[in-house]
N, C-alpha and C positions, 0 to 999 in steps of 0.2 A: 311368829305368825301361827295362830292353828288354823288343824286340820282342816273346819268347817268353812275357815277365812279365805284359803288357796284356791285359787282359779286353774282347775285343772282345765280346762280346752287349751288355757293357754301356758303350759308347761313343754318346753325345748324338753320333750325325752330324750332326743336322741345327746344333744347334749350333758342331758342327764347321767344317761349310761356311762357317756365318756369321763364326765368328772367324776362317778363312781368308782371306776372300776379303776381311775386313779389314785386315787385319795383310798380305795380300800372301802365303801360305804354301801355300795349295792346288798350286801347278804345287811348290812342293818335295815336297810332303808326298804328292801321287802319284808323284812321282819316287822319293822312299826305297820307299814301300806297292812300287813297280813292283821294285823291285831284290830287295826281301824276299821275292816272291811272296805277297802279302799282299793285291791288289788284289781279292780273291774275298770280301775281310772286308767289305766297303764295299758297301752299298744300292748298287743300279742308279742311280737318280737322281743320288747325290751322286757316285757311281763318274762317271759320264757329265759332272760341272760342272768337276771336279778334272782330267779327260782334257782340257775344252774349254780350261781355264785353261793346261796346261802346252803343248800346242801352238799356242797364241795367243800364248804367252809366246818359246816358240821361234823364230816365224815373225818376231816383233817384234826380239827380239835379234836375229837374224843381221842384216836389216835395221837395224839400230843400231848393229852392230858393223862393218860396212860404210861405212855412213854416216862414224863415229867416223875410220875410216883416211884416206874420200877427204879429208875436213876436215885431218887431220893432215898430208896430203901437200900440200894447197893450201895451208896455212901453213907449211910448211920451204919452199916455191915462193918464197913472200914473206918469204924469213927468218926467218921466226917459229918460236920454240921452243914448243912446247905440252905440256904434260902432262894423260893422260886421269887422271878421278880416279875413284871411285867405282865405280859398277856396272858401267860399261864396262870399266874399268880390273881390275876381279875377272874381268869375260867372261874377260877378254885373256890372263888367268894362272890362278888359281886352279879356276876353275869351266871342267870338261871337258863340264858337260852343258850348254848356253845354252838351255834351257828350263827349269831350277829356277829361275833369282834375276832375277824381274819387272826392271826398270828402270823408270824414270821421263822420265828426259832424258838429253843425253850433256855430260856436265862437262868442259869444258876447261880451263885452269891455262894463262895468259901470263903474262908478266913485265908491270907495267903500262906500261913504256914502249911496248909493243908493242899494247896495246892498241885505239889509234884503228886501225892497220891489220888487226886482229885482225878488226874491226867490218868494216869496208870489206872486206874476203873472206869475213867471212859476207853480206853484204848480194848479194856476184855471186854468191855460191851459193844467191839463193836467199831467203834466212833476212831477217826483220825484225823489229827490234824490238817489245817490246810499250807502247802508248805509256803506261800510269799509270809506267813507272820514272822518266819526265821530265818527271813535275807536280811539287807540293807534295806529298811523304810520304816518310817514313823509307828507303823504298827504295832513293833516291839516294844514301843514302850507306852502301851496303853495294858488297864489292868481288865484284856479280855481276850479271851483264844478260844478261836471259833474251830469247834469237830465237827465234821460230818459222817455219817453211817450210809453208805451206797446197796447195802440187802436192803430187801422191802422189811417195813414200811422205811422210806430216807429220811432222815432227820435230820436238824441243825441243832447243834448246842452250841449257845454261848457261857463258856465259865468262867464268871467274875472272879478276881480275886480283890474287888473295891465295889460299894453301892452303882460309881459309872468310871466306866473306861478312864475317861479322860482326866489326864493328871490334875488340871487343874480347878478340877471338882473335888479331888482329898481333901477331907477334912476330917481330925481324928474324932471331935468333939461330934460333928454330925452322923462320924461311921458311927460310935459308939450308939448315939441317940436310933438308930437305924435299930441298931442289933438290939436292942433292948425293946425295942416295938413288936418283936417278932409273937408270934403263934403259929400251935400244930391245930391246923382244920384238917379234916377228915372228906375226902371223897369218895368218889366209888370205885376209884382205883386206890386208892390208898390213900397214907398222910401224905400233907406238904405242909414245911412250913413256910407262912409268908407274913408280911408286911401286915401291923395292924391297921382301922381304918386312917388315922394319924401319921402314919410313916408311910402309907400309900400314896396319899397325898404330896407330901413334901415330894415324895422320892421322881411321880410323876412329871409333878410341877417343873422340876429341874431338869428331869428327862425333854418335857415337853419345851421348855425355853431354851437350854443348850444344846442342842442335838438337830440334825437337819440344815447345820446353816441358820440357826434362829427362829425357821419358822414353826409357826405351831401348829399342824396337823388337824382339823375336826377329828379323825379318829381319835386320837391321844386325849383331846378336849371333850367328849367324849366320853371317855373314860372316868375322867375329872368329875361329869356331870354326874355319872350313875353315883360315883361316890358320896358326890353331897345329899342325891337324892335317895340315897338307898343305906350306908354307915356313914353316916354326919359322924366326922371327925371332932378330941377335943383340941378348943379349937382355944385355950390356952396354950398346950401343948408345940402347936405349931408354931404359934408369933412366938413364942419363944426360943426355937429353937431354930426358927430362921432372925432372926436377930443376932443370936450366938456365933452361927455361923456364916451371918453376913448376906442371906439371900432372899433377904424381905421383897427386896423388889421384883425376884424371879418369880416367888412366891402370888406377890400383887399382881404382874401380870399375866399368870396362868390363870387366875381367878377371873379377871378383869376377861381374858378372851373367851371363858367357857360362858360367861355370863354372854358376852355378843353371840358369840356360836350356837348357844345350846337352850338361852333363858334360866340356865341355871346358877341360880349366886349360892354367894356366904351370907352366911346370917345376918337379918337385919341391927345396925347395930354393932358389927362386929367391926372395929378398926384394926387398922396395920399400923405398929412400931413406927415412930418416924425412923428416915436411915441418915448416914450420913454421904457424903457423894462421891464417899469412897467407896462405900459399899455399892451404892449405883453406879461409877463408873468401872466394877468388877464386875458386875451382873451382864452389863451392857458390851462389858469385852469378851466374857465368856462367850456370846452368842452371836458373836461378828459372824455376818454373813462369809467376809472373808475367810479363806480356807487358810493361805498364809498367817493372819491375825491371827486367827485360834490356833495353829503350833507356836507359834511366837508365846502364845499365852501359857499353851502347855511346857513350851519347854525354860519359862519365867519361874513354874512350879516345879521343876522336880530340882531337888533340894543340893544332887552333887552337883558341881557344875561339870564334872567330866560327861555327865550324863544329859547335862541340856548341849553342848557341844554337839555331843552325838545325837541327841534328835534333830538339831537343828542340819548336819551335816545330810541325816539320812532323808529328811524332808526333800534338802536341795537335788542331794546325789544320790538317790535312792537305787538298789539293784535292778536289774532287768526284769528276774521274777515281778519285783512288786510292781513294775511301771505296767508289767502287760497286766497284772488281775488289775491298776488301776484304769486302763484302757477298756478293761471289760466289762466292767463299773460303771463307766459313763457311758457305755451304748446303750446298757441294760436302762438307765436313765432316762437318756432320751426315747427310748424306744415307749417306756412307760409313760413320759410326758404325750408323746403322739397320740392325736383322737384315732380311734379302731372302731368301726362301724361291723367288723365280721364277727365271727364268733367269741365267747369270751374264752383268757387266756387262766 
């Protein structure tokens, strides 16, 4: 629907706000309102949460994207190759405004040999570990360890040592295809290298279909969209290399939701690989809403079987550390899912 089409008298704000400010959408959604000259349709109150949201949002990324450089530059110091992924990785290219697309953390991408040293330059900058990833629970064997830094400004980092955490996402054929997409862009805080328009793509697509329990985020969709409408991917490239690596149909359905979500497709014209239903029925288990299914899936992929034992054992019988951060997890959850009418958070 555009702009001109939407019956603002009869727009649920307060609603609105609420589904914003869950989904992550408010600092966008005043951003477009701001560009349309729209921002006069919007109640005072919610006009005022949606302003506080995008420049809270702004003041954080710049400081994020900052952060993201000197890290980058203190691992090429130490030899280390790093790829940003993610929301930093969109600052860095895609997105001109850094007060629409909230972030979370700043996602790093090493090779794992590089790993132990990866660790040891976050630890002098600063940054440490969180201790449930080095009890008993499933955590440990995902390819990602999450540091925090508690002096201002605080920070999260996640440092990959695989495109995504979850094991049974590995694939050498696609890591490789990954790493070979890469490019140094230039900021204003320094270089980063990221994902080209090609490998952003894919890499989202997968992010966006397995991850959350299956669902797919408008923000993440989103993302998707500026891409097509901003670095149109080659788009050989990708059916190829989701074929290769078996994930046409994750691929087809990220496309297929940003096109509902966003009005934004793939090229007119453009077909998807037929797959076979083996390939669909890996795509479709990847992204079990089941929390059980997806360890069961993950630990079908890790290759020793001493080691799928052991995830499967730390899933069931996980340490105390890990039970309470994952207690603390699901309130933060629910708490998020709750409509909040007070001020934003």
């Amino acid at each position: 629907m555009r702009w001109d089409e939407i019956d603002w008298e009869s727009v649920d704000w307060s609603w609105a706000r609420d589904v914003g400010r869950r989904e992550r959408l408010l600092p966008l959604w005043y951003a477009m309102l701001r560009r349309q000259n729209r921002l006069h349709v919007i109640p005072p109150d919610v006009r005022q949460v949606m302003q506080r949201a995008y420049y809270a949002t702004l003041a954080a990324n710049t400081l994020a994207l900052e952060e993201a450089a000197r890290l980058w530059a203190r691992f090429a110091a130490q030899g280390i190759d790093a790829v940003a992924l993610k929301g930093v990785a969109l600052l860095a290219t895609i997105y001109q405004d850094r007060g629409v697309r909230p972030l979370g953390d700043i996602d790093l991408w090493v090779r794992a040999q590089d790993a132990a040293k990866a660790k040891t330059t976050l630890r002098a900058a600063g940054y440490h570990a969180l201790p449930y990833q080095d009890v008993r629970g499933p955590q440990r064997f995902l390819a990602e360890r999450t540091f925090m830094r508690s002096t201002a400004p605080a920070m999260q980092v996640d440092l990959h040592t695989a495109p995504w955490a979850r094991p049974a996402l590995h694939s050498a054929p696609l890591t490789t295809w990954l790493w070979s997409h890469t490019q140094i862009v230039e900021t204003e805080s320094g270089p980063l290298r990221v994902f080209d328009a090609s490998a952003q793509l894919v890499h989202l697509c997968l992010h966006a279909t397995q991850h959350d329990e299956g669902r797919l985020r408008p923000l993440r969709l989103h993302d998707l969209a500026v891409i097509l409408a901003k670095a149109p991917p080659e788009w050989a490239e990708v059916t190829m290399i989701g074929e290769t690596a078996q994930v046409t149909p994750a691929l087809e359905q990220a496309m297929d939701a940003t096109l509902s979500a966003w009005g934004v497709a793939a090229p007119a014209g453009m077909s998807w690989p037929v797959t076979s239903r083996r390939a669909q029925l890996r795509c479709v288990l990847l992204a079990s809403e089941q929390r059980a299914v997806r360890w069961l899936v993950d630990g079908c992929a890790l290759r020793d079987p001493r080691a799928t034992v052991a995830l499967w054992f730390a899933v069931l019988w996980p340490a105390r550390e890990y039970r309470a951060w994952r207690a603390v997890t699901r309130r933060r959850s629910k708490a998020d899912a709750l409509p909040d009418s007070t001020t934003p958070r």
